[in-house]
Every structure is written in C-alpha cells, then in structure tokens.
C-alpha positions as CSV (number, residue, x, y, z in Angstrom):
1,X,0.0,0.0,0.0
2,X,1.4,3.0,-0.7
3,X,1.8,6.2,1.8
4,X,0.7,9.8,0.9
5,X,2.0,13.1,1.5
6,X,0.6,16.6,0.7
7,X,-2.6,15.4,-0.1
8,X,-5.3,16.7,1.8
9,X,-21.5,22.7,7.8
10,X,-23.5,23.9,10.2
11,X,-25.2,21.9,12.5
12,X,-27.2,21.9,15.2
13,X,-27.8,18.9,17.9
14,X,-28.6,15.7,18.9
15,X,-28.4,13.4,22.3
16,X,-26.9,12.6,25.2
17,X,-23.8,10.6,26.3
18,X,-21.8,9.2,29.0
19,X,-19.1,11.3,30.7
20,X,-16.0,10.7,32.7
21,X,-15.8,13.6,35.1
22,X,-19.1,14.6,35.1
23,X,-19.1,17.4,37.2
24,X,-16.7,19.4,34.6
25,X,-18.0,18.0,31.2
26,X,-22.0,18.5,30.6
27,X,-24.1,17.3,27.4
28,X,-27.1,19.1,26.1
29,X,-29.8,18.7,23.2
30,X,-29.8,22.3,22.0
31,X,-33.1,23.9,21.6
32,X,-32.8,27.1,21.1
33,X,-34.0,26.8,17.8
34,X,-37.8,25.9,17.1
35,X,-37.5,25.5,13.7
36,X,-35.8,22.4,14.2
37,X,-38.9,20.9,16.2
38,X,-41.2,22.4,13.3
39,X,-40.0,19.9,10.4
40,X,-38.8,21.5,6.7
41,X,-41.0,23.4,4.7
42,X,-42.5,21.1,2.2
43,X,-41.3,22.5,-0.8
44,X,-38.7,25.3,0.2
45,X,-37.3,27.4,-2.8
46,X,-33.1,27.2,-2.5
47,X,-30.0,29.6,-4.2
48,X,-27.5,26.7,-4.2
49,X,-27.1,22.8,-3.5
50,X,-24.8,23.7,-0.5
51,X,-28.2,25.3,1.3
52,X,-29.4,22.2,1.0
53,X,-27.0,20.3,2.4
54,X,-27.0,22.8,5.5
55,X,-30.2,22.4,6.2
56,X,-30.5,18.4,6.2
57,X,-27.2,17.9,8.4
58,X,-28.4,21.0,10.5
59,X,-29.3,18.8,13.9
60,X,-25.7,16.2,13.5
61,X,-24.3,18.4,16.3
62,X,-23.3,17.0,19.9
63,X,-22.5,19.8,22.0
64,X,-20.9,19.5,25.6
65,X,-19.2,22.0,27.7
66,X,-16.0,21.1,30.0
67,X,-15.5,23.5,32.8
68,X,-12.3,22.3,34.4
69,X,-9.0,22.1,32.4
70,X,-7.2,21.6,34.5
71,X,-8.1,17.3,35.1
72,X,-8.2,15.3,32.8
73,X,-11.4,14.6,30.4
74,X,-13.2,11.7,28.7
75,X,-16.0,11.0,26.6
76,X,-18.1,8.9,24.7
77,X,-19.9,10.3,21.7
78,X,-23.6,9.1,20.7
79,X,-21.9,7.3,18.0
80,X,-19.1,5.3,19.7
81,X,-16.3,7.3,19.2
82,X,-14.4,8.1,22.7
83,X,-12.7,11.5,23.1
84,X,-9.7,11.8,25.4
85,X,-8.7,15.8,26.6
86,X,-5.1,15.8,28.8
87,X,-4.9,18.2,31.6
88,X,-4.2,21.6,29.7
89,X,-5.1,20.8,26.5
90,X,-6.9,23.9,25.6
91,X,-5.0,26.9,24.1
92,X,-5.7,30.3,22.9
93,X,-4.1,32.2,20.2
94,X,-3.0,34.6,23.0
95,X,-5.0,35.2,26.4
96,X,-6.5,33.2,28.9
97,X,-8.8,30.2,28.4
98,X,-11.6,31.2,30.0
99,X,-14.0,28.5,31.5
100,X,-16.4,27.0,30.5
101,X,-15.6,25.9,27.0
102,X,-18.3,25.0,24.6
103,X,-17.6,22.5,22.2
104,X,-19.6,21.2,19.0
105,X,-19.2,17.4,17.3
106,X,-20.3,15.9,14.3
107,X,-19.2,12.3,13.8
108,X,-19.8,10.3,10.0
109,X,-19.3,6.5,9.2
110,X,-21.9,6.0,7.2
111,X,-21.6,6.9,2.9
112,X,-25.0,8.6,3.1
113,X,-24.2,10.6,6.1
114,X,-20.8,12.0,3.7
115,X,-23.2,12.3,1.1
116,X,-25.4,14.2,3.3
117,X,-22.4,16.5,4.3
118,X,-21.3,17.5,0.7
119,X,-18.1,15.5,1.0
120,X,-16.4,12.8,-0.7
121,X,-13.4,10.1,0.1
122,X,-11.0,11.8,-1.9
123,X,-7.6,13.3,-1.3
124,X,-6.8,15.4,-4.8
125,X,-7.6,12.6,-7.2
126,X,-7.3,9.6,-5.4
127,X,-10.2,7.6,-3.9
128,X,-9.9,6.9,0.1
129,X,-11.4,4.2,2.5
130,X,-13.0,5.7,5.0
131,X,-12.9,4.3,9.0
132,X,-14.3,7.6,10.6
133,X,-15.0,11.2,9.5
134,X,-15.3,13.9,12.7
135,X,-15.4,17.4,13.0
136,X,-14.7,19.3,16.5
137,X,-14.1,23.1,17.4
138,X,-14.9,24.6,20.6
139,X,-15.1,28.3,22.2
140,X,-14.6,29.3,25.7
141,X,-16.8,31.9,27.2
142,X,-15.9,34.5,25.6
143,X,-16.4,33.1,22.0
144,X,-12.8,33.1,21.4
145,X,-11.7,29.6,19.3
146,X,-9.5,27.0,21.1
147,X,-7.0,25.2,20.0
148,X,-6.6,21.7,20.7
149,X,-3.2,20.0,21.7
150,X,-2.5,16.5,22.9
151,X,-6.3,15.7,22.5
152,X,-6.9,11.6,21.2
153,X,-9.3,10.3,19.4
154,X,-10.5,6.5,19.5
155,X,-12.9,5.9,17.1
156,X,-15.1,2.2,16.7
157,X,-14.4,0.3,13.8
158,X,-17.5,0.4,11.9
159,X,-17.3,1.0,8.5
160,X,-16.6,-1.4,5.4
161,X,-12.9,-1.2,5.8
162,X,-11.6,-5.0,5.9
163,X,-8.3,-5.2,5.0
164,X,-7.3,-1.6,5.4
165,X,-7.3,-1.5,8.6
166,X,-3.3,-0.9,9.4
167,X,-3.3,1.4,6.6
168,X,-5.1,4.6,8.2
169,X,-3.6,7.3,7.9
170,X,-5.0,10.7,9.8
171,X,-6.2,13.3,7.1
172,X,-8.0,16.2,7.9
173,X,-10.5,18.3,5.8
174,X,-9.6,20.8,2.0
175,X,-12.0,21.6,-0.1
176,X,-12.0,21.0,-3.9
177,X,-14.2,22.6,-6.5
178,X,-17.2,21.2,-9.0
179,X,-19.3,22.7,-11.5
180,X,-22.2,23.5,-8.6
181,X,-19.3,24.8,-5.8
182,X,-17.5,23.0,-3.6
183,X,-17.0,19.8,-2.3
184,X,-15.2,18.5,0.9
185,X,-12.2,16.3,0.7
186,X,-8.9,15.8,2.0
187,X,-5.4,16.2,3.2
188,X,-2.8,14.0,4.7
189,X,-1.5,16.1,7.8
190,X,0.6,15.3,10.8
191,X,-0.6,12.6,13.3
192,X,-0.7,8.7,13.3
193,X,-3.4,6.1,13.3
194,X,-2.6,2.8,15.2
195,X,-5.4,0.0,14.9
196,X,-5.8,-2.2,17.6
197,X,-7.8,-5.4,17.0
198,X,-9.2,-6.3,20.4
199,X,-9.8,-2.8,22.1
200,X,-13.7,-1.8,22.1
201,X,-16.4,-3.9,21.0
202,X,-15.1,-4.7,17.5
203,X,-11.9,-3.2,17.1
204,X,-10.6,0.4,17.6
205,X,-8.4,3.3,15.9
206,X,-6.4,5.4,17.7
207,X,-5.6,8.9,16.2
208,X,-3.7,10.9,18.2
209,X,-3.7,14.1,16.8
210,X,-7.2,16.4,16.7
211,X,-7.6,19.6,15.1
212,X,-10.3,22.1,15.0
213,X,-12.2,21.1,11.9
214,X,-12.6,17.8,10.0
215,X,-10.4,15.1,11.5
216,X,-10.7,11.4,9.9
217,X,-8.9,8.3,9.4
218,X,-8.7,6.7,5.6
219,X,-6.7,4.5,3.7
220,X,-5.4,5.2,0.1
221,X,-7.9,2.5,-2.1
222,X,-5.6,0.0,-3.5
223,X,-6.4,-1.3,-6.9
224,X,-4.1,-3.8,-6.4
225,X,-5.5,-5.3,-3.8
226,X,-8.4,-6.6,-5.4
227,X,-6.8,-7.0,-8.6
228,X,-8.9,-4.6,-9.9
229,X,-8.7,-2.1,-13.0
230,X,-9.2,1.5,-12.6
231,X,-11.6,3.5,-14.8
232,X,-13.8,6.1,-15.0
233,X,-17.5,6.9,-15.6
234,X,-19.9,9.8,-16.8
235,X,-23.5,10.8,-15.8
236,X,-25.9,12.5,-17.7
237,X,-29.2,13.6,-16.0
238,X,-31.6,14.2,-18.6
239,X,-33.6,16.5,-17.0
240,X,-31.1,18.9,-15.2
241,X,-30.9,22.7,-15.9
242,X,-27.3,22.1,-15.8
243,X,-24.2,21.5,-13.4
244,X,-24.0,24.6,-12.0
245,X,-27.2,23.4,-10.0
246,X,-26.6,19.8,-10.0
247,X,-24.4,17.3,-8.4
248,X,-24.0,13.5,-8.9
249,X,-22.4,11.2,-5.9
250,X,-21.2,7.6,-6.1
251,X,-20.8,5.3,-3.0
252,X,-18.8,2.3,-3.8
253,X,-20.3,-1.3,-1.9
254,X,-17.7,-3.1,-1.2
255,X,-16.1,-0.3,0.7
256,X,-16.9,3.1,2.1
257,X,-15.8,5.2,-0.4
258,X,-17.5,8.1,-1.9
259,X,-17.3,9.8,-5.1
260,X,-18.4,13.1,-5.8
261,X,-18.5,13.4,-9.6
262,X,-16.4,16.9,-10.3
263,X,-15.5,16.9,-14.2
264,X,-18.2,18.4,-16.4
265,X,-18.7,19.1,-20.5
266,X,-21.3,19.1,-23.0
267,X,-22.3,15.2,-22.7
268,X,-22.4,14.9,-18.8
269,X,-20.1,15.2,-15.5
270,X,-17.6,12.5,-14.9
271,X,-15.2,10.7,-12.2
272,X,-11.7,11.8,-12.0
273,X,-9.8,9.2,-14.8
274,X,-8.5,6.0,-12.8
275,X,-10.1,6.6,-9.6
276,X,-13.3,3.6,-9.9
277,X,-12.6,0.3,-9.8
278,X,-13.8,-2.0,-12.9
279,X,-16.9,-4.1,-11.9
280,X,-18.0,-2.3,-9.2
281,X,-21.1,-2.5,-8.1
282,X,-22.9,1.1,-6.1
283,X,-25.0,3.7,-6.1
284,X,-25.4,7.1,-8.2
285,X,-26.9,9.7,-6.3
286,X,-28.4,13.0,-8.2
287,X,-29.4,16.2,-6.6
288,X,-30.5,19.0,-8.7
289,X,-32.4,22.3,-8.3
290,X,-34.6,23.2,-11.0
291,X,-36.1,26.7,-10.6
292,X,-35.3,26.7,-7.0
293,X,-37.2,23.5,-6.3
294,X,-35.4,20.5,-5.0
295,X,-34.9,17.2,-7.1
296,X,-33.3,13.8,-6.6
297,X,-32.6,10.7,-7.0
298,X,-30.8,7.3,-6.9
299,X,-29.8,4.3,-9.6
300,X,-28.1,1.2,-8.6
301,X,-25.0,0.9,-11.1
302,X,-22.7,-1.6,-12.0
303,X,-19.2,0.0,-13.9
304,X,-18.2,-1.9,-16.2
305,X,-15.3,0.8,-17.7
306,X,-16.2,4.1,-19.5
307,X,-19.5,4.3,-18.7
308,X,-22.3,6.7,-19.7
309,X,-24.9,6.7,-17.2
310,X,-28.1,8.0,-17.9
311,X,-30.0,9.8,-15.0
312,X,-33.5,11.4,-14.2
313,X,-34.1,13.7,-11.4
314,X,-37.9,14.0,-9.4
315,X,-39.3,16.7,-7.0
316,X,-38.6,15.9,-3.7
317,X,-38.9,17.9,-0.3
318,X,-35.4,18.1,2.3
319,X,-36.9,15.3,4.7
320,X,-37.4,13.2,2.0
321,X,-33.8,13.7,0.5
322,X,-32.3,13.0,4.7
323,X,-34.3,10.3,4.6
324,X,-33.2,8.7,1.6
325,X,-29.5,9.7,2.2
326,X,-29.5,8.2,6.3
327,X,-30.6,5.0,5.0
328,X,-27.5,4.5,3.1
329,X,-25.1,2.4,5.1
C-alpha cells in the first residue's frame, strides 16, 4: 500500500452521552432553535445545492461544555467514538482560556451521512477508505476559538474497511471545486493512526492528533488489492438545468468510499480518470435544483469501464432527501 503526503456545515444537535468527570463535562440537546422541532417546509425554494446540504445535516451536532482544564477529560460520543482531553489541552491564540468551553461534534461512518455532508473520500484525485470522519471546534466563554493539543481520538471500527485497517492514515479536511461549488475532501496532515484489533467492541483506531475542523482516518484504495482495473464513468441527467445546479455522488459497496462526480462538459459530469474500480457494483446519487425546487434521485449501477450513465431527477422535499441519504449504510 502505498503512503501519501501533501494530499489533503452547520449543524445543530442531537443526544446525550456518558461522561468521565461529570461534574466538569456536561451534554445538552440544543433547543434554542424551534424550527428544528417544526420539520422542513415542504417544498422550500433554495440559491445553491450547499443550502441544502445545510439544512438536512443542521441537527448532526453534539455539543458538551468542560469546565475544568485543568483534570483530565473523557467521553463517549452518541456514535461510539471516545474522546480523550489531557490536563491543559486547551489553548488560545494569546490570552486566557476562560471556562467553561463549549464544544460542538459531528461524527460520519456511514456513505450517506458523507453524502449528506457534501463531502467525498478523496484526497486530490485519489479515492480513500473511509474508518471515521469527525469534525470538533470549541469556544470558551468569551467566544474566542481553542486550539486543541494532545487531544486523542479513539474511534469504533465500523465502516466497510476490511483489509485496510493498518493502513489509516489521519487526514484532515480541504475543499475541492465542481461545476455546482464546492466539495469536501482531503489532506494528509501530521498525526498517526494505530489499529488495535481487540480494544472496544469490535476493534478500535487510535488517532492521536485532533484539530479544530474535520479530522478522519482513511486509507489510500488499492487497486491492487483486489486485482482490480481502474476506470472512470460519466453521468448524464436528462432533466437537469445544468451542473452549476446539479451534483452527482457515487458510493462504492464493497467499501466506504465516496465519489463526488467533479468533471463536467457538453455530454455529462464525470469521475476523476482512474479513480473507480472495474466491476464495481454502487450507487449514483443525483441532486439538482430546478427553478429553486429540490430534485433527486438514486440508480443502482454496475461499472463496467467508461461508462455513460443516464440519470433522471424528481421533485422531492429536504426530509425526504435526509431520509433517503440516512438510509444508506
């Protein structure tokens, strides 16, 4: 397998979970905000696709507040991932950390829940295997951003990794561009990942850096392991006003990987050349808005190499679209 080097959403909240030190590290279901407790608007008008995406990730967030920095601090999120903070392990840029610090979490494992998050497994051109997507900040009282050092990260082994396991590396989040804006992606960045087969209930990776941000361990996709030939595939969605307002994923079976589909022309948008393995079997996601209106949809797909696709889009309201996405492991 081979290493990598310089490769590289607003949420609101959900749950409760189990602290060490509970006296200086609180949970709380935020809600502040009725509108989450109201449902979506049934059939909401929307500027871009990355509104959309904002609004059906907007309760993924786990906030907690630690009041004492000065002990040591544990936790275990709502989706198994435990969180280890040192004595001392929150900075400033200058000044004082002032107490108490609030601190926001989203954790993703499963493809539609990247989906969901306008992100792919990708650092530049290269497809990744995914065993855990996170992203962290946190503010003390004041508002002012911490900075995070000697925080660890132990996160459950639940994605469709097998065989990748001692390959993690720890990435954390870029941005690359497609015809409709942005997508997120990845960089490699400083930090190790260490897999240990009999910690937790089915396995465990230890990452012992954290940073503000998106934080995630993945493994380069080896074509070679499989014995497999990389190609490429287009999409075309027949009834799209165009790729500027719409955006095709792909979520690969065998693993969790996920392809966000970035090169557009005249006939369709495409994969990045080499980066999907021959005979693949997965799914196509479209998302498109057509005169404000949401559309969507899904087609199982097997590549066979070079590929042309052939997609249609129907109206669809934002629960609808969650929906759809959650349900994909």
């Amino acid at each position: 397998m081979k290493k990598f080097g310089n490769y590289m959403k607003k949420m609101k909240s959900i749950a409760l979970a189990a602290a060490f030190s509970i006296g200086a590290l609180g949970f709380y279901q935020c809600t502040n905000d009725d509108s989450l407790f109201e449902g979506f608007e049934n059939e909401p008008d929307f500027e871009t696709l990355q509104e959309v995406h904002d609004l059906i990730t907007q309760t993924d967030t786990v906030y907690f507040t630690v009041t004492d920095i000065e002990i040591p601090q544990d936790f275990n999120t709502p989706g198994g991932m435990r969180i280890h903070f040192p004595v001392s392990s929150f900075g400033t840029n200058g000044g004082e950390v002032i107490t108490p610090i609030k601190i926001k979490l989203v954790e993703l494992y499963k493809r539609g829940d990247i989906v969901r998050h306008n992100m792919q497994t990708y650092t530049n051109q290269n497809p990744l295997v995914s065993a855990g997507i996170f992203w962290i900040s946190g503010a003390d009282v004041n508002g002012t951003e911490v900075i995070f050092s000697g925080v660890t990260a132990y996160i459950p082994r639940q994605t469709d990794a097998d065989g990748y396991e001692n390959n993690m590396e720890y990435l954390t989040g870029m941005t690359q561009t497609k015809p409709s804006g942005i997508v997120n992606s990845w960089t490699a960045s400083s930090g190790t990942v260490v897999f240990d087969e009999t910690a937790g209930l089915n396995g465990e990776y230890t990452l012992d850096q954290v940073n503000s941000g998106w934080n995630s361990a993945q493994a380069l996709y080896d074509f070679d392991l499989g014995a497999q030939e990389p190609t490429q595939f287009k999409v075309q969605v027949s009834n799209s006003s165009g790729f500027d307002k719409t955006e095709v994923f792909f979520t690969n079976n065998d693993f969790t990987v996920v392809s966000a589909l970035t090169q557009a022309d005249s006939d369709g948008i495409s994969t990045f050349t080499g980066s999907i393995p021959k005979g693949v079997n997965g799914k196509l996601i479209a998302i498109s808005l057509i005169d404000g209106a949401l559309n969507f949809s899904t087609q199982d797909v097997t590549v066979n190499g070079d590929d042309t696709f052939t997609m249609t889009v129907s109206p669809g309201n934002p629960a609808e679209l969650q929906a759809m996405l959650t349900a994909i492991p």
